[in-house]
VMD Tcl script that builds the backbone (N, CA, C; Angstrom):
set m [mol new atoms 309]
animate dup $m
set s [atomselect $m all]
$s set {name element resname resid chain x y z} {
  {N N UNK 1 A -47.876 139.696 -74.672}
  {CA C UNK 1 A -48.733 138.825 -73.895}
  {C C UNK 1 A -48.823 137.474 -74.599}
  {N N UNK 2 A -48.261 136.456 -73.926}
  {CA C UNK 2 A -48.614 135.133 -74.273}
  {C C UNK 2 A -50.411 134.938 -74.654}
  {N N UNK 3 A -50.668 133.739 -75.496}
  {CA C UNK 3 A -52.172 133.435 -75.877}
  {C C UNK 3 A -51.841 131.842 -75.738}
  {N N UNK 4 A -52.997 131.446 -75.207}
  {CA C UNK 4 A -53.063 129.901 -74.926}
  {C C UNK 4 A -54.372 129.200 -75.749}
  {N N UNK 5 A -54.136 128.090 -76.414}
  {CA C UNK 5 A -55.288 127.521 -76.783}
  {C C UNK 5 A -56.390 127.145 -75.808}
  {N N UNK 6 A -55.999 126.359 -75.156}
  {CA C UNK 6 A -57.297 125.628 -74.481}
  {C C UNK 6 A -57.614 126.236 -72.839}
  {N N UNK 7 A -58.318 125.977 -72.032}
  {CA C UNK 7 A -58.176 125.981 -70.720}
  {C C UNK 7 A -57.976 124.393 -70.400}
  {N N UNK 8 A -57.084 124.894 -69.057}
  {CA C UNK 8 A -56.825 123.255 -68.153}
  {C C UNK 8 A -58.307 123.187 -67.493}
  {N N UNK 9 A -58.132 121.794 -66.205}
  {CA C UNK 9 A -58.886 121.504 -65.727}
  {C C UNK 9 A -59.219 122.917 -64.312}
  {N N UNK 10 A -58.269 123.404 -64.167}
  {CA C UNK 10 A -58.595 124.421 -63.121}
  {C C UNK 10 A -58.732 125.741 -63.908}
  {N N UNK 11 A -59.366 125.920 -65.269}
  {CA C UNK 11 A -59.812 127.031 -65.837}
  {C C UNK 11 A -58.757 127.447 -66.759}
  {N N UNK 12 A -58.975 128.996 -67.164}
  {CA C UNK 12 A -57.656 129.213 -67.737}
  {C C UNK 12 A -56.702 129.047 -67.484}
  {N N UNK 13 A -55.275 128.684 -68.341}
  {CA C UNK 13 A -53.665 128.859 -67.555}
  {C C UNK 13 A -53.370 130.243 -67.333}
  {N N UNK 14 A -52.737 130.030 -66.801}
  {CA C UNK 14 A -51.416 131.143 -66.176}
  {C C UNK 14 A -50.349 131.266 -66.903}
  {N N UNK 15 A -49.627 132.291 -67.346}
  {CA C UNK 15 A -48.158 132.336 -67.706}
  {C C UNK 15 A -47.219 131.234 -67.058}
  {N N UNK 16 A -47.643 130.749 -65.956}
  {CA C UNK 16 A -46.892 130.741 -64.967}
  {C C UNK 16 A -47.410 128.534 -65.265}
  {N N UNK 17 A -48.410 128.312 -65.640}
  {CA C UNK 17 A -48.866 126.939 -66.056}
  {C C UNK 17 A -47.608 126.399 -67.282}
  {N N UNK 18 A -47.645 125.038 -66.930}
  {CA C UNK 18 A -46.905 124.291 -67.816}
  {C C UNK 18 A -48.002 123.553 -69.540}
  {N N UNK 19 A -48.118 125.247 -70.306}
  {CA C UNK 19 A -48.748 125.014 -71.527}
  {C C UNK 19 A -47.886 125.265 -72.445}
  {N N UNK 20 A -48.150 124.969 -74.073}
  {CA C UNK 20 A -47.770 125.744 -75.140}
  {C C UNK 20 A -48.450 127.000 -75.505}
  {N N UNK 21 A -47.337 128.075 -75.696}
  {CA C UNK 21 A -48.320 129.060 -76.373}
  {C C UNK 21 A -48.524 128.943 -77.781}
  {N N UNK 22 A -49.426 129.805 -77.837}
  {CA C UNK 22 A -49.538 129.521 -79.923}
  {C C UNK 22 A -48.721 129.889 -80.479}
  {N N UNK 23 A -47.731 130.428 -80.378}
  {CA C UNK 23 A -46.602 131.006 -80.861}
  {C C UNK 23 A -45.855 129.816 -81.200}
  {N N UNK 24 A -45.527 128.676 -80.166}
  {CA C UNK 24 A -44.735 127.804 -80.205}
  {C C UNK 24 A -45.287 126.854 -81.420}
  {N N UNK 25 A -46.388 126.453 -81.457}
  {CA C UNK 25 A -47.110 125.430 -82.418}
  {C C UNK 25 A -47.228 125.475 -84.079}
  {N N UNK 26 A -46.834 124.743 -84.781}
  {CA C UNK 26 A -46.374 125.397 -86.267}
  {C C UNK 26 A -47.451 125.044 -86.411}
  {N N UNK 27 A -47.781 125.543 -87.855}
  {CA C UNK 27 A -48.906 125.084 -88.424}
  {C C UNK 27 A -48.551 124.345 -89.620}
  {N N UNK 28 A -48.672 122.976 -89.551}
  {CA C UNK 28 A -48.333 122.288 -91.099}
  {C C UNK 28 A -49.117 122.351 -92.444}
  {N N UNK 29 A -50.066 123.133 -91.943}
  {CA C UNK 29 A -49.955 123.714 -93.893}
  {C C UNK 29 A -49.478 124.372 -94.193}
  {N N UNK 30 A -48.535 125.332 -93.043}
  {CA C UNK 30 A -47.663 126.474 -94.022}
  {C C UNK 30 A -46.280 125.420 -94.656}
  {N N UNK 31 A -46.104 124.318 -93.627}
  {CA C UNK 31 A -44.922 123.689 -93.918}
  {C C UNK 31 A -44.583 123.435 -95.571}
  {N N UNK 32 A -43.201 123.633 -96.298}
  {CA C UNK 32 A -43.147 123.371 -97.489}
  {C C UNK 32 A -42.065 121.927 -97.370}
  {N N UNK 33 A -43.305 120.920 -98.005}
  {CA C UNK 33 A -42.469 119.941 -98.537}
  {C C UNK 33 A -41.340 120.074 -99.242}
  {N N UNK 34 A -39.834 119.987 -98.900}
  {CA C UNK 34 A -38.529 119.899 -100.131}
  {C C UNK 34 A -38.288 119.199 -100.698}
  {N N UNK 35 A -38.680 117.964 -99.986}
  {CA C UNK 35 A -38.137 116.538 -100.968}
  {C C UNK 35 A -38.784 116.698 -101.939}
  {N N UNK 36 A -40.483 116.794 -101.583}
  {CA C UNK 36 A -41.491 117.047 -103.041}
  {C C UNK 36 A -40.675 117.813 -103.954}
  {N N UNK 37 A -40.893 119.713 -103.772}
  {CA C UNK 37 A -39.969 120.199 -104.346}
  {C C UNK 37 A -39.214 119.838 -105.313}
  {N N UNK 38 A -37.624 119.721 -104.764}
  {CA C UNK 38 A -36.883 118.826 -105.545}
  {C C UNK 38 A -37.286 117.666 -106.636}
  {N N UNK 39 A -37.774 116.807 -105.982}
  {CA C UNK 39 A -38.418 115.801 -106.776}
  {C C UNK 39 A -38.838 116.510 -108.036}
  {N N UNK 40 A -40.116 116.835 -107.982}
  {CA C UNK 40 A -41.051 118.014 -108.978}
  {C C UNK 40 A -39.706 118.753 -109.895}
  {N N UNK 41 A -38.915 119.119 -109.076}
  {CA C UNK 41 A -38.187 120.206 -110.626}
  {C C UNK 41 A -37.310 119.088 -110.818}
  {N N UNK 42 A -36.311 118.215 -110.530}
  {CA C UNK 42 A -35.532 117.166 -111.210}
  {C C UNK 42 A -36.588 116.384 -111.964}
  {N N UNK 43 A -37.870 115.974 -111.858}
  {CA C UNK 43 A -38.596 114.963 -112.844}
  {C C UNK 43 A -38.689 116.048 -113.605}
  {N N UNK 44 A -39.192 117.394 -114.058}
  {CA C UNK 44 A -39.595 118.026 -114.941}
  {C C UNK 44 A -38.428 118.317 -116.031}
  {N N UNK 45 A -37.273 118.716 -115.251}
  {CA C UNK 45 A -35.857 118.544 -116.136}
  {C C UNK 45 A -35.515 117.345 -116.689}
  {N N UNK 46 A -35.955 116.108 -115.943}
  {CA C UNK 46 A -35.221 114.802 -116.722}
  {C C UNK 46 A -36.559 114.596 -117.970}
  {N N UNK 47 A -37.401 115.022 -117.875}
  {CA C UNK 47 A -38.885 114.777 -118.919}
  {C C UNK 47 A -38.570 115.794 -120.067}
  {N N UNK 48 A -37.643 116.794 -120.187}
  {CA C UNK 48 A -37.651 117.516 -121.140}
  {C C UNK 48 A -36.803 116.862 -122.552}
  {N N UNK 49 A -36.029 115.604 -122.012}
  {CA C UNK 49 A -35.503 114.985 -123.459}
  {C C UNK 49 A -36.678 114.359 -124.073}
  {N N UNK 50 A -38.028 114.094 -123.593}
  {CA C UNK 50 A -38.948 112.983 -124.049}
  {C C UNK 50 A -39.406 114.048 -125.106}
  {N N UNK 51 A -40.188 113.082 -126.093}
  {CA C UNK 51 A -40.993 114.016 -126.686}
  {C C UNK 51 A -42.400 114.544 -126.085}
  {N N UNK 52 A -43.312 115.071 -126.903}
  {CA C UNK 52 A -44.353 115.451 -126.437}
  {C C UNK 52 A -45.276 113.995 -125.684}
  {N N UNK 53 A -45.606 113.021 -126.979}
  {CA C UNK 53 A -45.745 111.566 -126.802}
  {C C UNK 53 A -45.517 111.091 -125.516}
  {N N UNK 54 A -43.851 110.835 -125.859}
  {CA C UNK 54 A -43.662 109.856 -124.924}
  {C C UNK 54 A -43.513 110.866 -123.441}
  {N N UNK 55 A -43.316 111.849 -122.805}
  {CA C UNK 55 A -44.003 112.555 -121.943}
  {C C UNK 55 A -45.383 111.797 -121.489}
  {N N UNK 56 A -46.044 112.278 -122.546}
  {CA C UNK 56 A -47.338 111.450 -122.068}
  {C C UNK 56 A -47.924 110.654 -121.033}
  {N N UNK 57 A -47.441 109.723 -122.528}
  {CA C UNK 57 A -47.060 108.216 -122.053}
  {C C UNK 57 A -46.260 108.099 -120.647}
  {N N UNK 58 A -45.292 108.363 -120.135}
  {CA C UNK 58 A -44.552 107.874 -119.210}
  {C C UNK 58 A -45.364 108.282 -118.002}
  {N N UNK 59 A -45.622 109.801 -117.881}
  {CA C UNK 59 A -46.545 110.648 -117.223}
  {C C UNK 59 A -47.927 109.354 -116.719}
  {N N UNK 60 A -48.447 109.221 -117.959}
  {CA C UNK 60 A -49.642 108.340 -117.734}
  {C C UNK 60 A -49.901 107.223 -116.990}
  {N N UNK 61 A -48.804 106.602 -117.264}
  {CA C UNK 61 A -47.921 105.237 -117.149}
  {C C UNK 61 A -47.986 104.801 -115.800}
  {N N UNK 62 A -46.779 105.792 -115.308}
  {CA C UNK 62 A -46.826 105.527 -113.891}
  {C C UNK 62 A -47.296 107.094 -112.923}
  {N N UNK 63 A -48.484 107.828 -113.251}
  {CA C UNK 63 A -48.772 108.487 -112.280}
  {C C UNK 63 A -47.886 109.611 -112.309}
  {N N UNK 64 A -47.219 110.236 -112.864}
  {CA C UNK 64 A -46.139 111.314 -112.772}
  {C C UNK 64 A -47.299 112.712 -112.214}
  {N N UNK 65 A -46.720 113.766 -111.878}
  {CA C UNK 65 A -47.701 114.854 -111.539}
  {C C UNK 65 A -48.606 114.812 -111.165}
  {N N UNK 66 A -49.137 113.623 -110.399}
  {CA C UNK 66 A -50.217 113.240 -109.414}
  {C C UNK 66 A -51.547 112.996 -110.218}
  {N N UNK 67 A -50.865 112.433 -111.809}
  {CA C UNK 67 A -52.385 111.671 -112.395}
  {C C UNK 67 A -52.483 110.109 -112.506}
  {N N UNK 68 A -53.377 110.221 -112.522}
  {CA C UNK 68 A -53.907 108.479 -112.155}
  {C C UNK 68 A -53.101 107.687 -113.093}
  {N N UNK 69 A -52.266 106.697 -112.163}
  {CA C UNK 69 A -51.993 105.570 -113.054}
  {C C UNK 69 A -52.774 104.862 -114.085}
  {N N UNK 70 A -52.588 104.542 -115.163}
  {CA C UNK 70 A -53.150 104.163 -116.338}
  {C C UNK 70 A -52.810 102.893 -116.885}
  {N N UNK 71 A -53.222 101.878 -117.610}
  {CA C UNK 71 A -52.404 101.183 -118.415}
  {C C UNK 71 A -52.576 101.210 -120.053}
  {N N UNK 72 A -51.732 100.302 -120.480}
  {CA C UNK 72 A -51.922 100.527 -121.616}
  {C C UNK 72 A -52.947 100.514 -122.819}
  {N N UNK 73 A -54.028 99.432 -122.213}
  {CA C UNK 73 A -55.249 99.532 -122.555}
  {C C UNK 73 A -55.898 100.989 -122.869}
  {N N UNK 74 A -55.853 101.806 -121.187}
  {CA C UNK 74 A -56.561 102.675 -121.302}
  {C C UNK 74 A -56.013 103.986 -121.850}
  {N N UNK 75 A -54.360 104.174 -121.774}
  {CA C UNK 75 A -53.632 104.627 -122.906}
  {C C UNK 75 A -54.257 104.858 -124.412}
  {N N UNK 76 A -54.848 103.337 -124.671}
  {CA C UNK 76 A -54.566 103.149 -126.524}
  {C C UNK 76 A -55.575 104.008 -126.950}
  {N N UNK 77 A -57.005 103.845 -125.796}
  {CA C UNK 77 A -58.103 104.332 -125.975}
  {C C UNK 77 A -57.987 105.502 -125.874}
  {N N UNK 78 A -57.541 106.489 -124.858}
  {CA C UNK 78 A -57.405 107.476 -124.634}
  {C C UNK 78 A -56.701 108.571 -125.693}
  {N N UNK 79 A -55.108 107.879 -126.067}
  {CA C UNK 79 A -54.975 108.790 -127.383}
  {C C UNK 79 A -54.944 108.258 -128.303}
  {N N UNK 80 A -56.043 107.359 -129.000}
  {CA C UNK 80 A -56.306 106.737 -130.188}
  {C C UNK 80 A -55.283 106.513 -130.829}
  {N N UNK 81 A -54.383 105.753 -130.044}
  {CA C UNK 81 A -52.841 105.062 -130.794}
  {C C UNK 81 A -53.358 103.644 -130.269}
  {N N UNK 82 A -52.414 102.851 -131.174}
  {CA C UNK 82 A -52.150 101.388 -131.136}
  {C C UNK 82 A -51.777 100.706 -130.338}
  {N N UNK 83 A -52.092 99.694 -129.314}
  {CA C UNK 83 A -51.392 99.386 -128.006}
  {C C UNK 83 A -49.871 99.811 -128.380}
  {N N UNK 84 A -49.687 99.111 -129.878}
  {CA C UNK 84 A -48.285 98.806 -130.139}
  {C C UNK 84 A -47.627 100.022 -130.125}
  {N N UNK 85 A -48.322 101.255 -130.726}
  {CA C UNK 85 A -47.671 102.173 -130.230}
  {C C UNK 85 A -47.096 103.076 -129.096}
  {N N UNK 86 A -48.667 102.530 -128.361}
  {CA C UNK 86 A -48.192 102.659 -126.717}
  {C C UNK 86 A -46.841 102.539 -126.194}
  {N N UNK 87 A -46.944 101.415 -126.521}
  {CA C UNK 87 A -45.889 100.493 -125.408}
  {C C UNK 87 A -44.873 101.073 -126.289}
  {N N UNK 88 A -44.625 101.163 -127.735}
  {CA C UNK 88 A -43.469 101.705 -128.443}
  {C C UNK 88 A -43.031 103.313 -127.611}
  {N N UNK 89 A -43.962 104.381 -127.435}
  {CA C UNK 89 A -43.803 105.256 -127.095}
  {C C UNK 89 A -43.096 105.186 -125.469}
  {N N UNK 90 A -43.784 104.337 -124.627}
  {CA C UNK 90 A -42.917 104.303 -123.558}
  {C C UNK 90 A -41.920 103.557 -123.477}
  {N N UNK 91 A -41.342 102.490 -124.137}
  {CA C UNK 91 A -40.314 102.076 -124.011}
  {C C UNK 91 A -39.408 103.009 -124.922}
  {N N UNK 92 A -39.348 103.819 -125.721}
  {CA C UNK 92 A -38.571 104.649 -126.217}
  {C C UNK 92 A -38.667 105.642 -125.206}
  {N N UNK 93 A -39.571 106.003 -124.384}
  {CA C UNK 93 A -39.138 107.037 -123.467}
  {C C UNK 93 A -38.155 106.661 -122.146}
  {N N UNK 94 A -38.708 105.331 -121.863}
  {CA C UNK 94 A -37.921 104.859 -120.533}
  {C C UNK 94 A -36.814 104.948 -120.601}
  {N N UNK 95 A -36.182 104.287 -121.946}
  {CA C UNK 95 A -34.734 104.166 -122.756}
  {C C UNK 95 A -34.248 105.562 -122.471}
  {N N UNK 96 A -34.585 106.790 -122.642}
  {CA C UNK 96 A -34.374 107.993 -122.848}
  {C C UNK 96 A -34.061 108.507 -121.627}
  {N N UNK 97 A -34.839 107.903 -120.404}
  {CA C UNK 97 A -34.579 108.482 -119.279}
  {C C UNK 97 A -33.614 107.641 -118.196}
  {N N UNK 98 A -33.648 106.368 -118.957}
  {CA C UNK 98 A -31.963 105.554 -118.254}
  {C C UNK 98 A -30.933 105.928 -118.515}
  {N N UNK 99 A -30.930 106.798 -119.857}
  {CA C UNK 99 A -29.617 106.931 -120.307}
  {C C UNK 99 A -29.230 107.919 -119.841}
  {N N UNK 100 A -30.421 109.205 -119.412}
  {CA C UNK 100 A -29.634 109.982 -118.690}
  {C C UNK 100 A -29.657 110.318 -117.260}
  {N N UNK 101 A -30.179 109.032 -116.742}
  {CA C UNK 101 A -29.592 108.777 -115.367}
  {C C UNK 101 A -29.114 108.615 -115.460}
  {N N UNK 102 A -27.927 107.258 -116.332}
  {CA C UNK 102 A -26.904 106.917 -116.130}
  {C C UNK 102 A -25.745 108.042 -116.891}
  {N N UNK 103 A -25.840 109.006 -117.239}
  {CA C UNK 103 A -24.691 109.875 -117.876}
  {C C UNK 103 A -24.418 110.679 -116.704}
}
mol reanalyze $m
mol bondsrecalc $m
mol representation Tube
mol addrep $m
């Protein structure tokens, strides 16, 4: 037996009415994002040359794993390193992760 969401204006439908049944209608929270997916396990594989640090850092940086973008200010404060080390830690990580995009 077909099941219909709503009633029309002349009451319930009919089999025989031009409706969707619920059967037909997906539900998009079951839907699984792939691109995400993908995305998620290629960033986690290309993050495994970084160190613990610069992980971090890059993570922090620009928002990686859906945490708040940061800068370096709030970096220095956060893990009681030196701007200079900051910025040292992510530019040694960025370096790390061009090179093996580009290999």
């Amino acid at each position: 037996m077909t099941q219909y969401l709503w009633p029309g204006d002349a009451g319930w439908p009919t089999p025989e009415a031009d409706t969707t049944p619920v059967t037909e209608i997906s539900d998009p929270r079951g839907e699984i994002d792939l691109d995400a997916v993908c995305l998620h396990a290629a960033q986690a594989h290309l993050l495994d040359d970084l160190s613990p640090l610069e992980r971090t850092v890059v993570c922090a940086r620009f928002g990686l794993d859906g945490a708040r973008v940061r800068s370096i200010k709030e970096l220095h404060v956060e893990l009681g390193l030196t701007r200079h080390q900051v910025r040292e830690a992510l530019e040694t990580g960025l370096c790390k992760l061009r090179a093996r995009l580009a290999a």
